[in-house]
Residue, then its C-alpha position, 0 to 999 in steps of 0.5 A: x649591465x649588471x643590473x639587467x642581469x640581476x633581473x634576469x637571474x632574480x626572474x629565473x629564480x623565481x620561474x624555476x621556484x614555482x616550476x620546482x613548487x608544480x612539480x612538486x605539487x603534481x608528484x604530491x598524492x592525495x590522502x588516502x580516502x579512508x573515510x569512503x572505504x568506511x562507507x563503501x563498507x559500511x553499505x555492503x553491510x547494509x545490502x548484505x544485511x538487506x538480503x542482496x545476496x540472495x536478490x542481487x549476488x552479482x552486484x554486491x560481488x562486483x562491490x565488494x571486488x571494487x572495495x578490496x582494489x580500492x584498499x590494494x591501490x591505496x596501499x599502493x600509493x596510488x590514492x587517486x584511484x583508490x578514491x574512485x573505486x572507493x566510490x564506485x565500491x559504495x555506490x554498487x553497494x548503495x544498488x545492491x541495497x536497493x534492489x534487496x529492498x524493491x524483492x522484499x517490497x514486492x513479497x510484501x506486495x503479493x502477500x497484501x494482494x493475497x490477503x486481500x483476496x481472500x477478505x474480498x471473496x468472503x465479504x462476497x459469501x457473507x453479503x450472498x448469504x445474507x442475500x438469500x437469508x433476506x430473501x427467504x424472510x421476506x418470500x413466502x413459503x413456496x406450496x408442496x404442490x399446488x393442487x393439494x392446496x387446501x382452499x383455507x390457504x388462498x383465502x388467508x392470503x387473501x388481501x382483508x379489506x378493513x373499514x375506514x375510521x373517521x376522527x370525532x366520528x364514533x366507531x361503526x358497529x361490525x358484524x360478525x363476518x367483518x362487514x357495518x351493521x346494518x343501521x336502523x330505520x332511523x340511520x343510526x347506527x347506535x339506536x338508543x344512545x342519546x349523543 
């Protein structure tokens, strides 16, 4: 039986070691989580530096409130939940950020869109002006009034009808009013030249 019993008590042992080694393991704290308070602090840095005090004052407060319980807990020991409000203090931070940066996006936005206006409505003077200086080179000048026009006026825009001109052939002689002469009784029209 002694045996047996020196089984039993080498079990016990051993049962009551690795119970001592859990709890122990249990009651054992996690290290405190510096490295994400650096972080967290570090962003609320960055939304500050961003402009989120202006466009987002509520959520960096409530990062901030979540950082400094994160170092009241880790001074406390109580490491575990220092670490989550750590993470909840960087994240708040990282939205707060974030929303700095969507404000400062729009403004830029409105101002593009404001100057873009303003070079569309003056692309649209330049292309009217240039329109109308067209039209006005192209149209002619409109009479004074139309019974004071001067006969000489209708008949210089009258459309002037030119002879026609055929290659190898010489040129027809004109008359003064702008008409063929006259050919001769012999159908040439340049009587006395030998061709």
């Amino acid at each position: 039986m002694t045996r047996k019993r020196r089984k039993i008590h080498g079990f016990a042992s051993i049962v009551s070691t690795a119970a001592l080694a859990a709890v122990l393991a249990g009651c054992a704290t996690a290290p405190p989580p510096i490295q994400l308070m650096d972080r967290a602090q570090s962003e609320i840095r960055a939304a500050r530096n961003a402009g989120a005090g202006a466009t987002a004052p509520e959520v960096l407060a409530e990062a901030e409130r979540r950082l400094a319980a994160a170092q009241q807990l880790s001074a406390n020991d109580d490491n575990d939940k220092a670490t989550d409000k750590a993470a909840e203090a960087e994240a708040a931070a990282a939205t707060a950020r974030m929303r700095a940066d969507a404000a400062r996006l729009n403004r830029e936005i409105r101002q593009q869109v404001a100057v873009n206006a303003g070079l569309q409505a003056d692309l649209e003077r330049r292309q009217a002006a240039a329109a109308a200086a067209q039209q006005a080179a192209v149209a002619p000048p409109a009479p004074a009034s139309s019974s004071a026009a001067p006969a000489s006026a209708s008949s210089a825009n009258a459309p002037v009808t030119l002879p026609s001109i055929q290659l190898g052939q010489p040129p027809t002689p004109t008359s003064n009013d702008g008409m063929p002469a006259s050919a001769g009784t012999s159908g040439d029209p340049y009587p006395g030249m030998n061709p």
